[in-house]
PDB file of N, CA, C and O in Angstrom:
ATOM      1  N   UNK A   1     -19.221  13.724   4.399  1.00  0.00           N
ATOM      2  CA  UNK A   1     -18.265  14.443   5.224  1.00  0.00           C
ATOM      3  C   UNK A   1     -16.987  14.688   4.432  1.00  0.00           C
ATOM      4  O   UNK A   1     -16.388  13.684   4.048  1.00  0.00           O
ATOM      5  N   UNK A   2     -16.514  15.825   4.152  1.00  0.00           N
ATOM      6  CA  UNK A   2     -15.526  16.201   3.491  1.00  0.00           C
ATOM      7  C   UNK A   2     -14.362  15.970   4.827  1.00  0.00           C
ATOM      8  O   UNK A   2     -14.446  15.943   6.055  1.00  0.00           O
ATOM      9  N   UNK A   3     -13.330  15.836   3.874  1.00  0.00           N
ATOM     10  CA  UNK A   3     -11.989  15.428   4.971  1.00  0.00           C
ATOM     11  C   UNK A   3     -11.017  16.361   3.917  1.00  0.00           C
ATOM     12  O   UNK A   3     -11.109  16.484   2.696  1.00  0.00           O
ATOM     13  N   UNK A   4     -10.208  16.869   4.723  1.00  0.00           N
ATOM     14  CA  UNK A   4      -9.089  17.752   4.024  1.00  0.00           C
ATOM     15  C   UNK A   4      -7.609  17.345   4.400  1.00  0.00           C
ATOM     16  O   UNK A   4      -7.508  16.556   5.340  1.00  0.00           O
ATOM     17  N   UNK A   5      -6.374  17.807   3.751  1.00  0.00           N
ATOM     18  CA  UNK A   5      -4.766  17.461   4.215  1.00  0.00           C
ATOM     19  C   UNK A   5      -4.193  18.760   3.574  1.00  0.00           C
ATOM     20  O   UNK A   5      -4.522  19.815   3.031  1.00  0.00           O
ATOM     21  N   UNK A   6      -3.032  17.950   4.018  1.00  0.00           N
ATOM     22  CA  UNK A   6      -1.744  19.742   3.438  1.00  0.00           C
ATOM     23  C   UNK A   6      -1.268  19.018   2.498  1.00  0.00           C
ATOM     24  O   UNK A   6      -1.098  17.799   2.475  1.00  0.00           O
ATOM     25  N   UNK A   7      -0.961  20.151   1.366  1.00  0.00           N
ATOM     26  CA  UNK A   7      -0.784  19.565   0.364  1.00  0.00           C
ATOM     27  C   UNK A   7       0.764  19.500   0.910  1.00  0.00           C
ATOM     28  O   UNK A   7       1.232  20.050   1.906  1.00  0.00           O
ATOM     29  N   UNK A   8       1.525  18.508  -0.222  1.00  0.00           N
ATOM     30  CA  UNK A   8       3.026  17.678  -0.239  1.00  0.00           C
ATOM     31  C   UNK A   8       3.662  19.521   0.156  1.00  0.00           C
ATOM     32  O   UNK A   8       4.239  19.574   1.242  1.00  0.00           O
ATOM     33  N   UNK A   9       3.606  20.451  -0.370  1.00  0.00           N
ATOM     34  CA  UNK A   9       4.366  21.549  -0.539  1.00  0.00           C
ATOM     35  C   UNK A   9       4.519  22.304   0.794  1.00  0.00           C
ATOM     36  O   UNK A   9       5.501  22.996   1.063  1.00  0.00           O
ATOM     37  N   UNK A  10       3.088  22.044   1.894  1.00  0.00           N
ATOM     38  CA  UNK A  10       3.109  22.451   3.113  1.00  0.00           C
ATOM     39  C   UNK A  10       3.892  22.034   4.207  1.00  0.00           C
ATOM     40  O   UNK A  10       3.722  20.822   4.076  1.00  0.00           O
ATOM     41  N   UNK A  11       4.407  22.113   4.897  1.00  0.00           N
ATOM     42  CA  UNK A  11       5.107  22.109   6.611  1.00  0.00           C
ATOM     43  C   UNK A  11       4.698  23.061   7.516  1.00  0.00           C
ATOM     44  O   UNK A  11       4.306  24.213   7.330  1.00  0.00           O
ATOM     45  N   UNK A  12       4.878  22.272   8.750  1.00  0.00           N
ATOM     46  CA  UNK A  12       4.390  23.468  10.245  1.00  0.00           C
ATOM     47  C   UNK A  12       5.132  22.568  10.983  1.00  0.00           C
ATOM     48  O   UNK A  12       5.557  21.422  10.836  1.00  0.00           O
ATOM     49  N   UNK A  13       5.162  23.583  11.966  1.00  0.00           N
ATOM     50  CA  UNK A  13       5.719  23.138  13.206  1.00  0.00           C
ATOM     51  C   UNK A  13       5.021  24.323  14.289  1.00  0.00           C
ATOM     52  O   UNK A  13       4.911  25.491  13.917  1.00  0.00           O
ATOM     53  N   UNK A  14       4.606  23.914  15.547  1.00  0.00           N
ATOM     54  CA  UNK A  14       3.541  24.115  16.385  1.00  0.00           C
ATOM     55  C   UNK A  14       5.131  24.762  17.353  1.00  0.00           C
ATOM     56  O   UNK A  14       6.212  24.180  17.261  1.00  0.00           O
ATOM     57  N   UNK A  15       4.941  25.884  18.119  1.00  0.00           N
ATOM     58  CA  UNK A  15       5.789  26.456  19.074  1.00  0.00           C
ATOM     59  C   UNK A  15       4.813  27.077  20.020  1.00  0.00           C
ATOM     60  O   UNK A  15       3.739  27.556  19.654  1.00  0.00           O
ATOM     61  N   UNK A  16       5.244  27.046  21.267  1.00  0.00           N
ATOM     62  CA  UNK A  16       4.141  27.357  21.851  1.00  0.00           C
ATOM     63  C   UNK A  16       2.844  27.465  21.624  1.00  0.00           C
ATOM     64  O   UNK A  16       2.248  28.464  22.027  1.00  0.00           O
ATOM     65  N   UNK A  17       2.431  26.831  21.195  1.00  0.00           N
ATOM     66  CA  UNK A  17       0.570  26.388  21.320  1.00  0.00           C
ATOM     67  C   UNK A  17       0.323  27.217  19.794  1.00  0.00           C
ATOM     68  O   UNK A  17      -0.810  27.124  19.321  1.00  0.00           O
ATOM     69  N   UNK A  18       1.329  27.995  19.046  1.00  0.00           N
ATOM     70  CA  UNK A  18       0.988  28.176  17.657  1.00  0.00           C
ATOM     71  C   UNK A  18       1.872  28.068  16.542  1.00  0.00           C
ATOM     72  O   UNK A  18       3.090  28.216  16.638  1.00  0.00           O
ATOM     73  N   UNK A  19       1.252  27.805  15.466  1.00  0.00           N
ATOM     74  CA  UNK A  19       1.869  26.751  14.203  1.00  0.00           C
ATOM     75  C   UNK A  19       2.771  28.445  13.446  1.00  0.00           C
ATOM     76  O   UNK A  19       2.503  29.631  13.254  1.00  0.00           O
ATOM     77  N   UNK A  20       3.873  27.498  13.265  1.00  0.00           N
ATOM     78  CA  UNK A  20       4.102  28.757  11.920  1.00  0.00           C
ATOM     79  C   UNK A  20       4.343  27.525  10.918  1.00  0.00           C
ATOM     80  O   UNK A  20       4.927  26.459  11.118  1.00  0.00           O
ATOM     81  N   UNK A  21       3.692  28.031   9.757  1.00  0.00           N
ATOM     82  CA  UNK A  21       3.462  27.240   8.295  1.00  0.00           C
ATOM     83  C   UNK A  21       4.077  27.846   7.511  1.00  0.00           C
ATOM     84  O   UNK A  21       3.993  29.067   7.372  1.00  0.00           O
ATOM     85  N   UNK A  22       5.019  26.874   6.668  1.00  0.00           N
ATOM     86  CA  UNK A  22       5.753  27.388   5.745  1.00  0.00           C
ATOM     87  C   UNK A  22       5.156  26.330   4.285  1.00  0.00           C
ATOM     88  O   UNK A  22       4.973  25.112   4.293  1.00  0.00           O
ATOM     89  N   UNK A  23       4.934  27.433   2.979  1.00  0.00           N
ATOM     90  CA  UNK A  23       4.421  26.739   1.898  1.00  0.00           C
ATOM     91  C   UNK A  23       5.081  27.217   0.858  1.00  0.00           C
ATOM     92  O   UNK A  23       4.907  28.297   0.294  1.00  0.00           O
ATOM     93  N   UNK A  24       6.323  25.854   0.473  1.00  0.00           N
ATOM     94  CA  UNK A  24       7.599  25.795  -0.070  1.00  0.00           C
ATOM     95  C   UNK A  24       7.436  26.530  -1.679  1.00  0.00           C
ATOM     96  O   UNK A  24       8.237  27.294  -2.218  1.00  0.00           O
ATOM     97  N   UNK A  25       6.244  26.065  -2.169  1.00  0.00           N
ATOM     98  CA  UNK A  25       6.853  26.462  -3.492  1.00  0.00           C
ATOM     99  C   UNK A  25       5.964  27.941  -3.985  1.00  0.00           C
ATOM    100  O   UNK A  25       5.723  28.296  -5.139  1.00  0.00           O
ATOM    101  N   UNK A  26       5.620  28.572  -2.810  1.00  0.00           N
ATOM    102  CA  UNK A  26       5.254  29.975  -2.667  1.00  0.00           C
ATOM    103  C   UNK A  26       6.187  30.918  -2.022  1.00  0.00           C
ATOM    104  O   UNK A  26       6.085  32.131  -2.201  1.00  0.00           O
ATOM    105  N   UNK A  27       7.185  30.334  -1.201  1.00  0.00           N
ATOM    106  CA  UNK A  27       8.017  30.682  -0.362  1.00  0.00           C
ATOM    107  C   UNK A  27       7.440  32.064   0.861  1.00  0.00           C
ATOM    108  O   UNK A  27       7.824  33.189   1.180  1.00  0.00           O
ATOM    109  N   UNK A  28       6.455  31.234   1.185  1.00  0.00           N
ATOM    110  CA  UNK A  28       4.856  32.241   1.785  1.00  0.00           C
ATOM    111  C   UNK A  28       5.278  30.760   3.389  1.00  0.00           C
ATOM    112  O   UNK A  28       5.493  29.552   3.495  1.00  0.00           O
ATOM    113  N   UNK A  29       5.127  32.396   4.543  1.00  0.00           N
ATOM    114  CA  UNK A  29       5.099  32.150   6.217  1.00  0.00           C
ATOM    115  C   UNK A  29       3.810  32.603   6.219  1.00  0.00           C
ATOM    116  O   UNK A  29       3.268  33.613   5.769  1.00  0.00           O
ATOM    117  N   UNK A  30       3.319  31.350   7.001  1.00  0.00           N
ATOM    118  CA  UNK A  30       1.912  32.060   7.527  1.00  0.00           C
ATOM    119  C   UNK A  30       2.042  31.509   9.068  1.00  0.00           C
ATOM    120  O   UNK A  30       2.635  30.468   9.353  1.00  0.00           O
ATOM    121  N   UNK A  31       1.195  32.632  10.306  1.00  0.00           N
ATOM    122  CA  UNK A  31       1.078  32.149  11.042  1.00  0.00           C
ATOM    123  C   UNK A  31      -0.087  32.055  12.083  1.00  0.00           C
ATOM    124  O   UNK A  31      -0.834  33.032  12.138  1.00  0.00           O
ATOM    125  N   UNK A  32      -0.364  30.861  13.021  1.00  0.00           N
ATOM    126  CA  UNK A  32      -1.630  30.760  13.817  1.00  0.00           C
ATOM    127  C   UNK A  32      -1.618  30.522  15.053  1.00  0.00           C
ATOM    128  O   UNK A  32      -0.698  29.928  15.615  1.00  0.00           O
ATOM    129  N   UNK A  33      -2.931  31.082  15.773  1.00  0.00           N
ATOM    130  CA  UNK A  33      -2.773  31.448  16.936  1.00  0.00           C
ATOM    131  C   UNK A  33      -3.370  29.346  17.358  1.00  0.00           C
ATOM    132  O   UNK A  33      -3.465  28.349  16.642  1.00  0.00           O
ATOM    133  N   UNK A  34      -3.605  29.608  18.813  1.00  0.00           N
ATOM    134  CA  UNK A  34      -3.714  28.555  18.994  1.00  0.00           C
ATOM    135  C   UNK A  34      -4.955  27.897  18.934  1.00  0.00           C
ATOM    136  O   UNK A  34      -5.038  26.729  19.314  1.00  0.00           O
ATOM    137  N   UNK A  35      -5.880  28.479  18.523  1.00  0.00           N
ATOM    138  CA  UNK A  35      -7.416  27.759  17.710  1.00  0.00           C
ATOM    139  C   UNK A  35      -7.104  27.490  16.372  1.00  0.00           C
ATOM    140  O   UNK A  35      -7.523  26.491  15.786  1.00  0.00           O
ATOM    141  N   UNK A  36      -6.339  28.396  15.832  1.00  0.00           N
ATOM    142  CA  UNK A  36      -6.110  28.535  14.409  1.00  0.00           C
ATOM    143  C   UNK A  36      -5.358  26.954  14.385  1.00  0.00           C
ATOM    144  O   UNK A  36      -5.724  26.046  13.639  1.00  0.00           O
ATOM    145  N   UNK A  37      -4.357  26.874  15.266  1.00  0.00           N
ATOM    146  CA  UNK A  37      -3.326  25.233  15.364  1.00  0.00           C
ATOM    147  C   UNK A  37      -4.474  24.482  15.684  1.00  0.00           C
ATOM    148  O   UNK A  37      -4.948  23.840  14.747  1.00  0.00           O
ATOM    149  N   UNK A  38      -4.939  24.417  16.584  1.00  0.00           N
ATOM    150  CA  UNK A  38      -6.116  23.132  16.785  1.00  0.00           C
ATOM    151  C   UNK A  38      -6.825  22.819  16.063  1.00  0.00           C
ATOM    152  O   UNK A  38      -7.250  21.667  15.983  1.00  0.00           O
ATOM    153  N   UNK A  39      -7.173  23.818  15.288  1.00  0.00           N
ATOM    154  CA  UNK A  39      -8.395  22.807  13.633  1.00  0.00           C
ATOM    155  C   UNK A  39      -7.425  23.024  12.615  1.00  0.00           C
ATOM    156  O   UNK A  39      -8.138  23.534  11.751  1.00  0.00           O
ATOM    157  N   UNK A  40      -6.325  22.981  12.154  1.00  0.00           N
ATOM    158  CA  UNK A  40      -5.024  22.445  11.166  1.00  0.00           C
ATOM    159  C   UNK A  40      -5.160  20.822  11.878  1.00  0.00           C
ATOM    160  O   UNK A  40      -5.594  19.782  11.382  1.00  0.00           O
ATOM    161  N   UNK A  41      -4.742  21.035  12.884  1.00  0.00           N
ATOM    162  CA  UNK A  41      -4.518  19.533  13.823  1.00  0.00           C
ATOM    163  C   UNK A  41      -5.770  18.326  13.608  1.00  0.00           C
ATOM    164  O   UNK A  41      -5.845  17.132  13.318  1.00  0.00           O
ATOM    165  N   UNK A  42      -6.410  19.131  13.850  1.00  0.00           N
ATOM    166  CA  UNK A  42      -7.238  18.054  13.591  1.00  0.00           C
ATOM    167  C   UNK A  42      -7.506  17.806  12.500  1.00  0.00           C
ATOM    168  O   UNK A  42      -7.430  16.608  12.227  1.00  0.00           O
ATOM    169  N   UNK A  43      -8.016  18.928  11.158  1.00  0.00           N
ATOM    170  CA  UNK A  43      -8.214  18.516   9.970  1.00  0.00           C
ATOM    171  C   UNK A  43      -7.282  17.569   9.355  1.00  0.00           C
ATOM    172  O   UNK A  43      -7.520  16.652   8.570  1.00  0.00           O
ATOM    173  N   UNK A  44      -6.164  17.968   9.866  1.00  0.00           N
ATOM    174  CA  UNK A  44      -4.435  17.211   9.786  1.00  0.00           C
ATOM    175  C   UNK A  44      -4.874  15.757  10.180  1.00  0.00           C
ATOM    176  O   UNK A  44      -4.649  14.872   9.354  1.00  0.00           O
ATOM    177  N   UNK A  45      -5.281  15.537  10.978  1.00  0.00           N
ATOM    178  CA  UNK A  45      -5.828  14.189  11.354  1.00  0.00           C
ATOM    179  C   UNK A  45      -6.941  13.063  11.157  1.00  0.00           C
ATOM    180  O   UNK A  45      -7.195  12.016  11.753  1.00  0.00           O
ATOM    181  N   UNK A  46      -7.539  13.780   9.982  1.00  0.00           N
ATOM    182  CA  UNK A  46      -8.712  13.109   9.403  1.00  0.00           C
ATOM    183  C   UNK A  46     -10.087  13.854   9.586  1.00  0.00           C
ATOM    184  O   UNK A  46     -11.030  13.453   8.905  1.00  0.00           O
ATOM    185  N   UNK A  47     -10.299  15.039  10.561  1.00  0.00           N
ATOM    186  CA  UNK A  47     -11.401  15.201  10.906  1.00  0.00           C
ATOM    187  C   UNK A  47     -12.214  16.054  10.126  1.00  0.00           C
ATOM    188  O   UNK A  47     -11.668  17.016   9.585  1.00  0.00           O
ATOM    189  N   UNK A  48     -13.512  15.855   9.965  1.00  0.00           N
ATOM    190  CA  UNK A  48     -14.183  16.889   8.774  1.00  0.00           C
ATOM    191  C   UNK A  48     -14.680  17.813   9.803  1.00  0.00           C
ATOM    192  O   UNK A  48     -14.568  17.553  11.001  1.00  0.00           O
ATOM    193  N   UNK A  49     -15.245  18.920   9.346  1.00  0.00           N
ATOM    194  CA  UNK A  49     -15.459  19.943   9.104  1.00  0.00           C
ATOM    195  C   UNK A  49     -16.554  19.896  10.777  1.00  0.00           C
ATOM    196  O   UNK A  49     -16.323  20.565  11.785  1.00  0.00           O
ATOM    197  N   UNK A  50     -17.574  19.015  10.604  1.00  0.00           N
ATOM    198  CA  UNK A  50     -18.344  19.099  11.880  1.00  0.00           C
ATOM    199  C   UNK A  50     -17.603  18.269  12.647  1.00  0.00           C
ATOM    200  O   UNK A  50     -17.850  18.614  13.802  1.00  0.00           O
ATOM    201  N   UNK A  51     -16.686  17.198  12.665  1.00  0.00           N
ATOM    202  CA  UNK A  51     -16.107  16.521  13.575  1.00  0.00           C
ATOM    203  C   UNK A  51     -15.195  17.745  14.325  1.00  0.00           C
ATOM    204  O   UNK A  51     -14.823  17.385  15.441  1.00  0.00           O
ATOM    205  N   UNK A  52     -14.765  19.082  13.960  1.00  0.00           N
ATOM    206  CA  UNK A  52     -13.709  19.926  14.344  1.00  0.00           C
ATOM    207  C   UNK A  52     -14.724  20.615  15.095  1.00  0.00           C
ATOM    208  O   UNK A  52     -14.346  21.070  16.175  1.00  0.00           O
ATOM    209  N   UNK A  53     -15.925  20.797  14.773  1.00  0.00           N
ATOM    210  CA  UNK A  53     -16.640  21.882  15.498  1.00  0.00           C
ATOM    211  C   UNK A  53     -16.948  21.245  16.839  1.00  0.00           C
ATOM    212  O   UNK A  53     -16.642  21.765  17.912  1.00  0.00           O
ATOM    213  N   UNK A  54     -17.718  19.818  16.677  1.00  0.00           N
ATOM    214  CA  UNK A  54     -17.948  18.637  17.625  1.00  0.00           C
ATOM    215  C   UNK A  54     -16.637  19.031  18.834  1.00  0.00           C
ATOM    216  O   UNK A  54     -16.768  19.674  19.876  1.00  0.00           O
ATOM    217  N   UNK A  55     -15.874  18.646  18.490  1.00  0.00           N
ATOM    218  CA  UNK A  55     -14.301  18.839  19.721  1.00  0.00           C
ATOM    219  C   UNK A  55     -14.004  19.984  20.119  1.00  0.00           C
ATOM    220  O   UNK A  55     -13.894  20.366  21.284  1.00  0.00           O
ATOM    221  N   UNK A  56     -13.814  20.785  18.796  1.00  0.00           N
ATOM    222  CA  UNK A  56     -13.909  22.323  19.929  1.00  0.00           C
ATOM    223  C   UNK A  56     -14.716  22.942  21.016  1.00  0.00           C
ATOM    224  O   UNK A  56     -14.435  23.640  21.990  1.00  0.00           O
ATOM    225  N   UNK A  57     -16.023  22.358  20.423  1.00  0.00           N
ATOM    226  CA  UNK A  57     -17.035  22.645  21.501  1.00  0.00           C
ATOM    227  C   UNK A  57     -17.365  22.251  23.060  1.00  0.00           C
ATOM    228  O   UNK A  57     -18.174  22.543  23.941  1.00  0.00           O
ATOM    229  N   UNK A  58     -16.071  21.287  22.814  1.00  0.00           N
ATOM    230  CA  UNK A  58     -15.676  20.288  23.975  1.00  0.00           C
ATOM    231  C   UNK A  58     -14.699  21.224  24.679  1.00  0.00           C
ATOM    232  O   UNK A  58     -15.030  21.641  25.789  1.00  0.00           O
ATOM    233  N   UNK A  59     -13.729  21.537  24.245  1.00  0.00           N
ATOM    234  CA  UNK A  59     -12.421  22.038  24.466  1.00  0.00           C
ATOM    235  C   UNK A  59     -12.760  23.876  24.958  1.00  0.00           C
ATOM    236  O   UNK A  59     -12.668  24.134  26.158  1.00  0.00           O
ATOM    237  N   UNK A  60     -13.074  24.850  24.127  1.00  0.00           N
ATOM    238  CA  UNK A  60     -13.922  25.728  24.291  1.00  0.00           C
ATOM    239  C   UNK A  60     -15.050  26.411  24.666  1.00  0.00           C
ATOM    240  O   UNK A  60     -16.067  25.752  24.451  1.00  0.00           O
ATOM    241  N   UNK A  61     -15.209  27.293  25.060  1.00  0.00           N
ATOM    242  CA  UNK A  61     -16.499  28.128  25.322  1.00  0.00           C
ATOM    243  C   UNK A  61     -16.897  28.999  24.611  1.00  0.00           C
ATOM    244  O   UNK A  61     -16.718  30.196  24.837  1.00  0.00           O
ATOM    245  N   UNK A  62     -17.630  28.436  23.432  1.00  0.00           N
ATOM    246  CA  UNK A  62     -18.423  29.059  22.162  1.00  0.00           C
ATOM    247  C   UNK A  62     -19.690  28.354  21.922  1.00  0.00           C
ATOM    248  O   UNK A  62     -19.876  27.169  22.198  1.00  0.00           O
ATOM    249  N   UNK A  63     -20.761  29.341  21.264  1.00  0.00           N
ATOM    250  CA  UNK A  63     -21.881  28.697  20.597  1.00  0.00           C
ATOM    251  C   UNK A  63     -21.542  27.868  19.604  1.00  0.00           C
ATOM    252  O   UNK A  63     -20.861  28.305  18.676  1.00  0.00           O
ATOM    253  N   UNK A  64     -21.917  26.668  19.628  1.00  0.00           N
ATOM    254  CA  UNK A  64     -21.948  25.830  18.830  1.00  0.00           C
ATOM    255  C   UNK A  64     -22.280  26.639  16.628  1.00  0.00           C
ATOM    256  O   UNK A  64     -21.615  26.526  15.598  1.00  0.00           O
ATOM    257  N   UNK A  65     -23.296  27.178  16.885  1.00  0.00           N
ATOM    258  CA  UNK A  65     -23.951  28.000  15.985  1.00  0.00           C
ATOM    259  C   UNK A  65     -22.288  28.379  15.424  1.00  0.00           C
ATOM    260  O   UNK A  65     -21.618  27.843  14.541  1.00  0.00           O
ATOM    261  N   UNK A  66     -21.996  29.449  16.285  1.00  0.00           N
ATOM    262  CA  UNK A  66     -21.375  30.720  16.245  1.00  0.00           C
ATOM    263  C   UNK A  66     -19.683  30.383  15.147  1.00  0.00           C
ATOM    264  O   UNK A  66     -19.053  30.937  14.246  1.00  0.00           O
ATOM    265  N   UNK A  67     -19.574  28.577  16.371  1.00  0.00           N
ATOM    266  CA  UNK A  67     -18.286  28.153  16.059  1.00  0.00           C
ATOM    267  C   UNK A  67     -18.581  27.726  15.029  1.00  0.00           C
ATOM    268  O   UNK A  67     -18.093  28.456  14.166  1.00  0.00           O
ATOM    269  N   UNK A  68     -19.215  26.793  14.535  1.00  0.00           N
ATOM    270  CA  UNK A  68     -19.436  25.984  13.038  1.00  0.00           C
ATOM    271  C   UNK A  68     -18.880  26.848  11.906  1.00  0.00           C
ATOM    272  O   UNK A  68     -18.116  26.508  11.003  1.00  0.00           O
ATOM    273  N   UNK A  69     -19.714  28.651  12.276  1.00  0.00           N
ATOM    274  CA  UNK A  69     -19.851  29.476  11.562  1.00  0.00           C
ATOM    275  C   UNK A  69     -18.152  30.034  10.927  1.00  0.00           C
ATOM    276  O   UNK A  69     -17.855  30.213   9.746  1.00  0.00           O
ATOM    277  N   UNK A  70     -17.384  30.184  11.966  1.00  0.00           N
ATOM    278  CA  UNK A  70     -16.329  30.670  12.048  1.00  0.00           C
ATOM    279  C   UNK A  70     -15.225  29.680  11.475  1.00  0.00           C
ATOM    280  O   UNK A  70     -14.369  29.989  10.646  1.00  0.00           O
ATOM    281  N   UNK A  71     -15.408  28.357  12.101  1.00  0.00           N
ATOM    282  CA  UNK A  71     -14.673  26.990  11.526  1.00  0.00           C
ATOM    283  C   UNK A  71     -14.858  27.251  10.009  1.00  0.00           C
ATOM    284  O   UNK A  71     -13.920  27.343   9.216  1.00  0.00           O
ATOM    285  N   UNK A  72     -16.171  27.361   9.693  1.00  0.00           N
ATOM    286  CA  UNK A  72     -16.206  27.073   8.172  1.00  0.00           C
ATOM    287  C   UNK A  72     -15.337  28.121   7.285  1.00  0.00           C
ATOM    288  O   UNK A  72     -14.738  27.773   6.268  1.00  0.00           O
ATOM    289  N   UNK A  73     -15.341  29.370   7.767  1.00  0.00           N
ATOM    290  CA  UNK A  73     -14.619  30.455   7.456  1.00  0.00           C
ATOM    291  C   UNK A  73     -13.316  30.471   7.391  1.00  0.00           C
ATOM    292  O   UNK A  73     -12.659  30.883   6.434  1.00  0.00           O
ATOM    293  N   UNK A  74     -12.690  29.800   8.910  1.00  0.00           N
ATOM    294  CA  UNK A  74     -11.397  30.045   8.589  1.00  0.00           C
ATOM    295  C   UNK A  74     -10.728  28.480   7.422  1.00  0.00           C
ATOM    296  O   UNK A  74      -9.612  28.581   6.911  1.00  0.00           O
ATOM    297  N   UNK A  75     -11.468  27.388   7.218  1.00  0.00           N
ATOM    298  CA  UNK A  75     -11.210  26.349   6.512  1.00  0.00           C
ATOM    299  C   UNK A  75     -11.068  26.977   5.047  1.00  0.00           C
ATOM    300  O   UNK A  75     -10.146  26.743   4.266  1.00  0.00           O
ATOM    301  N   UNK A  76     -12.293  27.922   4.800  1.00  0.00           N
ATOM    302  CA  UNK A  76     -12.062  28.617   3.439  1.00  0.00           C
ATOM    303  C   UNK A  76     -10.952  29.163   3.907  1.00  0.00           C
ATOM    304  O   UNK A  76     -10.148  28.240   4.044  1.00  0.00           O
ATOM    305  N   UNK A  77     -10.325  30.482   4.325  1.00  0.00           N
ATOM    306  CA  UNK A  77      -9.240  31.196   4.008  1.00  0.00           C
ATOM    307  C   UNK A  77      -8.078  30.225   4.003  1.00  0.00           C
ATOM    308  O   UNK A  77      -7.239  30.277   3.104  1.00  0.00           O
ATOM    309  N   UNK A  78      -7.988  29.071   5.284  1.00  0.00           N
ATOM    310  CA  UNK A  78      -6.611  27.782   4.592  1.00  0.00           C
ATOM    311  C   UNK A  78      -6.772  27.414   3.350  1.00  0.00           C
ATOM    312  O   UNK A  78      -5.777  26.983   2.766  1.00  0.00           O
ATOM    313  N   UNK A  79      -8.067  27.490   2.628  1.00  0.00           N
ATOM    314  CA  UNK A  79      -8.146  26.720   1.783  1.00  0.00           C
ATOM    315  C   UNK A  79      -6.985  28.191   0.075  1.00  0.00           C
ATOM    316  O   UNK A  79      -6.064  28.281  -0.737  1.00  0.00           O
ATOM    317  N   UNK A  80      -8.157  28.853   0.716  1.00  0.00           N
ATOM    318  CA  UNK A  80      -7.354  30.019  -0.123  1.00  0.00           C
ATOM    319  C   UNK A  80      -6.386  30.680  -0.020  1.00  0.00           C
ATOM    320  O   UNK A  80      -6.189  31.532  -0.886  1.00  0.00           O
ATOM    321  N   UNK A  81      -5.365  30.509   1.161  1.00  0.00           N
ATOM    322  CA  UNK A  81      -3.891  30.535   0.791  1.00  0.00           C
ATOM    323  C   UNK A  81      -3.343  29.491   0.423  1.00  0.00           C
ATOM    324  O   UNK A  81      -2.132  29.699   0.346  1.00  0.00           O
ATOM    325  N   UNK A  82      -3.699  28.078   0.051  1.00  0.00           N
ATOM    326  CA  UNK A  82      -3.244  27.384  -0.114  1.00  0.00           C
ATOM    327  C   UNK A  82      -2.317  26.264   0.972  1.00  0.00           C
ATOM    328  O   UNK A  82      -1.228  25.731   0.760  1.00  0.00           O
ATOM    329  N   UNK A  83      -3.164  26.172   2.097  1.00  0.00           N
ATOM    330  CA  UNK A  83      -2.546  25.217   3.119  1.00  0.00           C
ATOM    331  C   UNK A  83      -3.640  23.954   3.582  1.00  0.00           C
ATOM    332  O   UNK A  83      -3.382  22.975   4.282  1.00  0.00           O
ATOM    333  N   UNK A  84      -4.608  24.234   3.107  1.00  0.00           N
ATOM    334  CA  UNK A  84      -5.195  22.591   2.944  1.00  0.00           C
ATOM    335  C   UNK A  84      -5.801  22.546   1.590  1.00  0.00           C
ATOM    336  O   UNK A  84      -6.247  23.649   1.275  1.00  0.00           O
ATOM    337  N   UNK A  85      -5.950  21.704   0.762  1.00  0.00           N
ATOM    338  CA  UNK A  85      -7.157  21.195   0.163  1.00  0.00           C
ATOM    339  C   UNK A  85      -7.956  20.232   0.211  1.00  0.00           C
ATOM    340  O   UNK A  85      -7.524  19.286   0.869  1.00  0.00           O
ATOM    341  N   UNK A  86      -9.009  20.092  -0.251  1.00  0.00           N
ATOM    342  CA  UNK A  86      -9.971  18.875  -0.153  1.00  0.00           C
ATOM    343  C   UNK A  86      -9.348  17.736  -0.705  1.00  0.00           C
ATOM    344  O   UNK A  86      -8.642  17.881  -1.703  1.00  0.00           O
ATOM    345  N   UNK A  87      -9.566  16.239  -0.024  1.00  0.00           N
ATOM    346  CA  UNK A  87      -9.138  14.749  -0.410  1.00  0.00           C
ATOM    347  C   UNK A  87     -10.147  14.865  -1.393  1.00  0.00           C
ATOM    348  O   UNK A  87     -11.250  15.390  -1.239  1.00  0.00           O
ATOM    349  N   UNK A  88      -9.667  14.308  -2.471  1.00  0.00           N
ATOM    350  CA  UNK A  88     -10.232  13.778  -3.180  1.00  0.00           C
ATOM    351  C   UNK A  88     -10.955  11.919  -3.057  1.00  0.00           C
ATOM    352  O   UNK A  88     -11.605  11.447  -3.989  1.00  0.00           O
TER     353      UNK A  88
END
């Protein structure tokens, strides 16, 4: 199970149910809606990749399939602006 964090350079702060992320030494705003905040949050919190799909599926009304699919997707694009990477 891969587990991910923000790197030292990242900050957010959650406003109404969505995060705006600021990544300091890009001087790059990014921002997310409120699914987009809920798997930051959790990945933020230790959870891998199927543990996020596991809870959403709780929380939401999506195919399991569908969500995994999409989770995994948007984890790549955090990954490729640079707002999580993988623990080593």
């Amino acid at each position: 199970m891969e587990k991910y964090r923000l790197p030292a350079e990242v900050r957010y702060r959650v406003v109404a149910d969505e995060a705006v992320i600021l990544r300091l030494a890009a001087g790059r705003v990014l921002g997310l809606n409120w699914t987009g905040t809920r798997i930051l949050a959790l990945l933020e919190g230790g959870a891998s990749e199927s543990e996020v799909v596991d809870q959403l599926v709780n929380e939401v009304e999506a195919d399991q399939q569908e969500l995994a699919a999409d989770v995994a997707a948007f984890i790549q694009e955090l990954m490729d602006a640079g707002v999580i990477e993988r623990q080593a």
